[in-house]
N, C-alpha and C positions, 0 to 999 in steps of 0.2 A: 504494500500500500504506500502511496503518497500525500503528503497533504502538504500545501502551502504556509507561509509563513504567517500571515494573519490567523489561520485556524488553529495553528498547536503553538507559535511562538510564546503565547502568555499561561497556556498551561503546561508545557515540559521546558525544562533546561536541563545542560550537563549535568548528571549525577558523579562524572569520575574524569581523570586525565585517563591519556591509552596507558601513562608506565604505571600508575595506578592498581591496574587491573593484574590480580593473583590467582593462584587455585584457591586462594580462602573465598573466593567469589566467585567460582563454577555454583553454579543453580540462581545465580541470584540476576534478577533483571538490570541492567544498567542504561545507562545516556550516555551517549562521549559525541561530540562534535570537535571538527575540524575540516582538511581540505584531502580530499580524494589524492593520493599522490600515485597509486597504480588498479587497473582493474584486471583480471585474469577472468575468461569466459573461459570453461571446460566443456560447455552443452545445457546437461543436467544442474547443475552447480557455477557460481561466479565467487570470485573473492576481491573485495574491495580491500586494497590499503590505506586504511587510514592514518592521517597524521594530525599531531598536534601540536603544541608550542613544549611537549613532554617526551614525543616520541611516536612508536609507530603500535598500530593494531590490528591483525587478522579480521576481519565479517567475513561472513559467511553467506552467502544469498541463492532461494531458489522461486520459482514461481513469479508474482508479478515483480517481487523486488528486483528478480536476475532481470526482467524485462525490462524494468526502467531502468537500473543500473547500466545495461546499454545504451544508455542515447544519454548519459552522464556528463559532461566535456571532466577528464584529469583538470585537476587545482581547484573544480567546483567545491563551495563551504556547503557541509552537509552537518544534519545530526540523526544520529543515527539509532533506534532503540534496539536492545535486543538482551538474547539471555549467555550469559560466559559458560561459554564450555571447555571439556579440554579439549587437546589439538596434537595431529601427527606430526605439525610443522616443527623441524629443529628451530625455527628463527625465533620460535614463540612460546610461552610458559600456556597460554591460554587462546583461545578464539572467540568470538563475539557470532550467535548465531542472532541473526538480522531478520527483526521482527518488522520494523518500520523506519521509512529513508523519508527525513525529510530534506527538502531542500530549501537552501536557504538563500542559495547564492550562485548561479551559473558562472563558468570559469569561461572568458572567451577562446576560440579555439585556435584560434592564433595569438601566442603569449608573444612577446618579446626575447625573453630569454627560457631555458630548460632548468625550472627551481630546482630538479632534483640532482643535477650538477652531472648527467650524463652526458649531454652536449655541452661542451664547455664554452662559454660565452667569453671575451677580453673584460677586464676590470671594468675599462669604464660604459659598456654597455650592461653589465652589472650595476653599476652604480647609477645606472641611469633608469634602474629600476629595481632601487635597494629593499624598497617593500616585500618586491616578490622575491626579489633573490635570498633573501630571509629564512623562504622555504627548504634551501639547500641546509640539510641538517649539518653542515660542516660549516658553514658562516652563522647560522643560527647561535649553535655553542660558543663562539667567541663570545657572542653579546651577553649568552648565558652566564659566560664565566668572570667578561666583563663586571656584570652586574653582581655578582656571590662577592667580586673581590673589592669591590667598594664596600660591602658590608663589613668583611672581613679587616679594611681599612681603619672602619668609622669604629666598631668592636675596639681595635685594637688603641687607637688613640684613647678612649672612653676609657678603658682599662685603666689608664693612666693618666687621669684627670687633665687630659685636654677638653678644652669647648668649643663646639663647631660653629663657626665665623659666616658670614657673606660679606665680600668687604666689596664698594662700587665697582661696576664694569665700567661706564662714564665718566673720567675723570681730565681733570684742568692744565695737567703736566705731567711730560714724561716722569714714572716712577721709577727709572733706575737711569735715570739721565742716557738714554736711547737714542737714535733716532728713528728707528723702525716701529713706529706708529700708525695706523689709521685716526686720520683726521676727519672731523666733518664739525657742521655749522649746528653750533648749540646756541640756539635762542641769537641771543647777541653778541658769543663770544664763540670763540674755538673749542671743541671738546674734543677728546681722543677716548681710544678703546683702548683696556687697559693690557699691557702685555705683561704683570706680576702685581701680585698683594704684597707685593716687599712691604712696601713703607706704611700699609697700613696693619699689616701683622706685627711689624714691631710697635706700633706706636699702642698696640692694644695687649700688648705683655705687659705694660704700664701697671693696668688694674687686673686684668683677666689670668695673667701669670703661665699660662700655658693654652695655646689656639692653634685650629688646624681648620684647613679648608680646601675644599674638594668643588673647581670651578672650571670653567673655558675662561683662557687669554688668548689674544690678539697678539701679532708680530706679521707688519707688511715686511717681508723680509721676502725677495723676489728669489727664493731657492726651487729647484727641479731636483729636489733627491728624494727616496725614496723610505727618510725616515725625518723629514720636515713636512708641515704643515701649516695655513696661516691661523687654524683658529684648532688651537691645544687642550687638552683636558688635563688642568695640574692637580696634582695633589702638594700641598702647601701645610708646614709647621712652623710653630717659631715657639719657644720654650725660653722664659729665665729661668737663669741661675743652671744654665746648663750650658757647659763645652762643648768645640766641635766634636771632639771626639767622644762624649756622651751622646751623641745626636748621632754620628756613624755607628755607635751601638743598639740607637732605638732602627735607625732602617735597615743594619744589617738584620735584627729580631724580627722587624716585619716583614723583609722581603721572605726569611725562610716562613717563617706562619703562610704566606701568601704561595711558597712552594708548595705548603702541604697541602693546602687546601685544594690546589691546584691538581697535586695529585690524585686526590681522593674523592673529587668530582666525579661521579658516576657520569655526566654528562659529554664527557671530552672523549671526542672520535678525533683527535688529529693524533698522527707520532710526534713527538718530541724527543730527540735523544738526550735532551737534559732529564725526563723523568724515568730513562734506564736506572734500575736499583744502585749498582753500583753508584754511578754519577751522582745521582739523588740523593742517596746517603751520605756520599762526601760535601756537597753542599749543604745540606741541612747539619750536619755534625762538624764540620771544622770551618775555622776562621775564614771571612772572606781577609786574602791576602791585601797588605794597606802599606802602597810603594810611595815613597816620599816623590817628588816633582823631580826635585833633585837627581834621585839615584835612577829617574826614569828616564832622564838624559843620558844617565853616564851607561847606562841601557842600551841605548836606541844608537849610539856613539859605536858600541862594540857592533851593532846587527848592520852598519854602515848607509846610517840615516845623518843627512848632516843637517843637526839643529843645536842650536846653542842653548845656554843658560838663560832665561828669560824670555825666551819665545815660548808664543802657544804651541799647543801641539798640533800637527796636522791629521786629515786624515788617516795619511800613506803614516805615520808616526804611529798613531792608538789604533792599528790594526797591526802592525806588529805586535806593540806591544799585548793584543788581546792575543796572538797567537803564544806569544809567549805564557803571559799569567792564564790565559783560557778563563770564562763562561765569568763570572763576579770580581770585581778588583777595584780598591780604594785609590786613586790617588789624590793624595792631599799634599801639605804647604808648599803650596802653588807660589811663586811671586806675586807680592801686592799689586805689583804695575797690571797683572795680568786679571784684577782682581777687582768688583764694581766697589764706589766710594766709603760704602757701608759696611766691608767687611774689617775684624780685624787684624793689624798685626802681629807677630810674635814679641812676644815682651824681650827674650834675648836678643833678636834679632830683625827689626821695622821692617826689612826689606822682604819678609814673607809675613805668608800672611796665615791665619788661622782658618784653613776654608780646606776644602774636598769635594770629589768627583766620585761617581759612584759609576762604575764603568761594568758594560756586557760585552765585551771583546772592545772591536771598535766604537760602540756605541753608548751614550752619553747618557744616565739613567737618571740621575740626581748631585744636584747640585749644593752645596751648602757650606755652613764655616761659622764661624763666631764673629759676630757683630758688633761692630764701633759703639759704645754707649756713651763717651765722654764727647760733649757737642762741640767744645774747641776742635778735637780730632776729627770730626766730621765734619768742621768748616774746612779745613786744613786740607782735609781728601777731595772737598768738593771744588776748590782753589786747585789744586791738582790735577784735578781732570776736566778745569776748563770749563766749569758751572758755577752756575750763579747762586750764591745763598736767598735770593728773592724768591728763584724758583722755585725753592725748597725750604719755605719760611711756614708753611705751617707742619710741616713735619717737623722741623727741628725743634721749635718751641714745646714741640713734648719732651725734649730731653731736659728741658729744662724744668720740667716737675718730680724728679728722682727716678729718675731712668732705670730700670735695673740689668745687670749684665744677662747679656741673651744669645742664644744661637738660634737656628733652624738651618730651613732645606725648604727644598722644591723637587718633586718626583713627577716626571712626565709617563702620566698614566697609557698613555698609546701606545707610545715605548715600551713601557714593560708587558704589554700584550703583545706586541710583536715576539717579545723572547718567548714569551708562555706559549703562545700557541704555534709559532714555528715559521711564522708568515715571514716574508722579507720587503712587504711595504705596508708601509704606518697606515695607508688609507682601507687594509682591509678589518682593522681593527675600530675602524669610527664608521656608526652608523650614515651621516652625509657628511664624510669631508670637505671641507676647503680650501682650496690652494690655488694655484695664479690664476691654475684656467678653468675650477668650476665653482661656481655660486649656487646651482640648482643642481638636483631638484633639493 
C-alpha cells in the first residue's frame, strides 16, 4: 500500500534510526525513514536499501509494495512501516519486512552527481551540490565526526573551568595588526571581518580567568593551496596564570582525547594509517616530541636546506622536517621578530620569544605562546612592528586594570580533520567552503 503525505504524515513518524534496529526487535513493528539508496527486483521478492543520516537497512517487499517500489526514482525520501525480522544477508544483523511505503519525497531522475560515490564526481561538482553529496556515507562521517569532536572539545575545556566566549565577527581594526582583511562599509565608517579573537580573548582573562571559543575567521589572503581557506573554523583558548608550555600540555591532552575518540567512533569508514594499533598507541602513550626553532635549523642545515637563524620556515623546510619527526611535533621559541606584537619574550633571552607551533608533518595545526601583559612592552612591540598605539587604544587600556599573566592558542579545526580523516584538501572537510573562487552555493 501507498499513501500520500497529507494522509499519514500527522499520524506516523520514525519510530527508530536503521543502526538502531537489533534482534532485540525481531517481532516488533517499526518506522525508519530516509532516502532509497539501492533497489534489487528478484521477481517474487524486491529489497529496498534504505539509508539514513545513521546508516543502512535491508526491506523487504512483495505484492503491491514490490509494485510501487518499481516506479520509485533511487535518492527518493520514503518512510517506511514494517515488522524486523531476521535475515540471511551477511551485510545485516536484521531485515525490515515492508508492510507500508510511504512516500514522501520523489528523487528526480537525473541527479547531478552519484551520492552513493560509485560514479565518482571532481570536488567541485561535489561541492556544487554539497547537500546531496552528503549522501555518500564517506563524506557524511566526516561531518559526523566533525560534529562528536567539537563536543569532545567543549567537554574537555568544561572539565577545566574554561567558559565558552563569542567574541564580534564585525570589528573596527585589524586584531593582530594584519593586513589580510575583508573590508566593507559599516554604516558611516569602515568595518572588517575579523581574522582572530586574539585581543578580545585576552582582554576577557581580565575577569573570566580562563575562555575558549569555537568560531569562523576571515583572512583575504589570495592563496590556491590545498590546506588554506578564506573563511576558517578556529578553535581558540586563552588561560591566566598559565605558560606556554602549560598550554602545549593542555592541546597535547586534547589532541590525544580527540584521537581516541576518533578511534572509537563506530561511524568512521575511511583508512587512516594513523589509527593502525601500533601507531595509535604510540601516539596516545608517549610524548608529542617538542624541537626548539633553534635546533630545527641546525636540523634542516644537516638535511641540506639553506635557511638561516631567524627566518620562517618554509614549506620545502616543515616537510622535511615532518618526515623526519613524523605525524605530531612541537616546535617552539621561535624568534620574537618572527612572532605577532603580543606574544612574549624569554626572560633570559628578548630575542625569542615564548610561543609554539603544533605541527602534523608539514602542516601547521596550532598556534600559541605566552603573552605580553606588561603595557609598556606592548607599546614597545607595537613601535616595532610599525603600528600605531591609537589603533590599538582600546585594547591596551585593559592592561591597565591588572592584567594578569596569560597564555593561549588557536587550533585550526579543518586542519585537524584533514589529519583525522585522511583527506588531502581542507575543502573536503567544511561543509560550503570559501576560497578565491567560490562564494556559493
Amino acid at each position: 500500500m501507498t499513501s500520500t503525505i497529507p494522509d499519514k504524515m500527522n499520524s506516523t513518524s520514525r519510530t527508530h534510526y536503521a543502526s538502531q534496529l537489533t534482534k532485540e526487535h525481531i517481532g516488533f513493528e517499526v518506522i525508519v525513514a530516509g532516502w532509497i539508496e539501492d533497489f534489487r527486483d528478484i521477481g517474487k521478492l524486491g529489497f529496498i536499501m534504505l539509508r539514513d543520516v545513521s546508516g543502512l537497512v535491508q526491506t523487504v517487499l512483495k505484492g503491491e509494495n514490490l509494485l510501487l517500489a518499481r516506479n520509485i526514482p533511487r535518492q527518493s525520501n520514503v518512510l517506511i512501516i514494517g515488522k524486523v525480522q531476521d535475515t540471511k544477508s551477511k551485510n545485516f544483523s536484521v531485515e525490515l519486512n515492508v508492510g507500508e511505503i510511504i512516500i514522501l519525497s520523489e528523487a528526480s531522475l537525473t541527479l547531478p552527481i552519484d551520492p552513493t560515490g560509485r560514479v565518482e564526481s571532481n570536488l567541485d561538482t561535489r561541492l556544487d551540490s554539497r547537500a546531496l553529496d552528503l549522501r555518500n556515507p564517506k563524506v557524511l562521517n566526516i561531518f559526523v565526526l566533525r560534529s562528536g569532536i567539537l563536543g569532545v572539545i567543549r567537554d574537555f575545556f568544561s572539565e577545566r573551568n574554561f567558559i565558552e566566549v563569542n567574541t564580534p565577527k564585525i570589528i573596527g581594526s585589524a586584531s593582530e595588526g594584519g593586513s589580510n582583511l575583508f573590508s566593507f562599509d559599516y554604516f558611516k565608517t569602515k568595518g572588517y571581518l575579523a581574522q582572530s579573537p586574539q585581543l578580545y580573548k585576552e582582554q576577557l582573562v581580565l575577569s573570566l580567568d580562563r575562555v575558549f571559543e569555537i568560531a569562523p575567521y576571515f583572512r583575504a589572503e589570495n592563496s590556491h593551496t590545498l590546506r588554506h581557506l578564506n573563511e576558517f573554523q578556529s578553535v581558540d583558548m586563552e588561560a591566566a596564570y598559565l605558560d606556554y608550555t602549560a598550554v602545549m600540555d593542555l592541546v597535547e591532552e586534547m589532541i590525544k582525547r580527540i584521537l581516541v575518540f576518533t578511534k572509537d567512533s563506530k561511524r568512521i569508514e575511511f583508512e587512516n594509517p594513523l589509527f593502525e594499533q601500533k601507531t595509535f598507541e604510540n601516539l596516545t602513550s608517549k610524548p608529542f616530541p617538542r624541537i626548539r626553532y633553534e635546533d630545527c635549523i641546525t636540523e634542516l642545515k644537516k638535511l641540506g636546506e639553506k635557511v638561516e637563524f631567524g627566518e620562517d620556515l618554509s614549506d620545502a623546510s616543515l616537510k622535511k622536517l615532518g618526515e623526519k619527526f613524523d605525524k605530531f611535533f612541537f616546535i617552539l621559541d621561535w624568534p620574537l621578530d618572527l612572532k605577532p606584537f603580543y606574544i612574549h619574550e624569554k626572560e633570559d633571552d628578548p630575542k625569542i620569544s615564548k610561543s609554539f607551533d603544533l605541527q602534523f608533518g608539514y602542516l601547521e595545526l596550532v598556534s600559541g605562546g605566552t603573552r605580553q601583559h606588561d603595557i609598556s612592552k606592548l607599546k614597545s612591540r607595537l613601535e616595532a612592528q610599525g603600528l600605531s598605539h591609537q589603533s590599538f587604544r582600546d585594547h591596551l587600556r585593559v592592561f591597565e586594570w591588572g592584567m594578569p599573566p596569560h597564555s593561549g592558542c588557536g587550533l585550526g579545526l579543518d586542519r585537524l580533520l584533514m589529519v583525522l580523516s585522511g583527506v588531502n584538501n581542507i575543502r573536503e572537510t567544511v561543509l560550503y567552503p570559501r576560497d578565491t573562487t567560490r562564494i556559493s552555493p
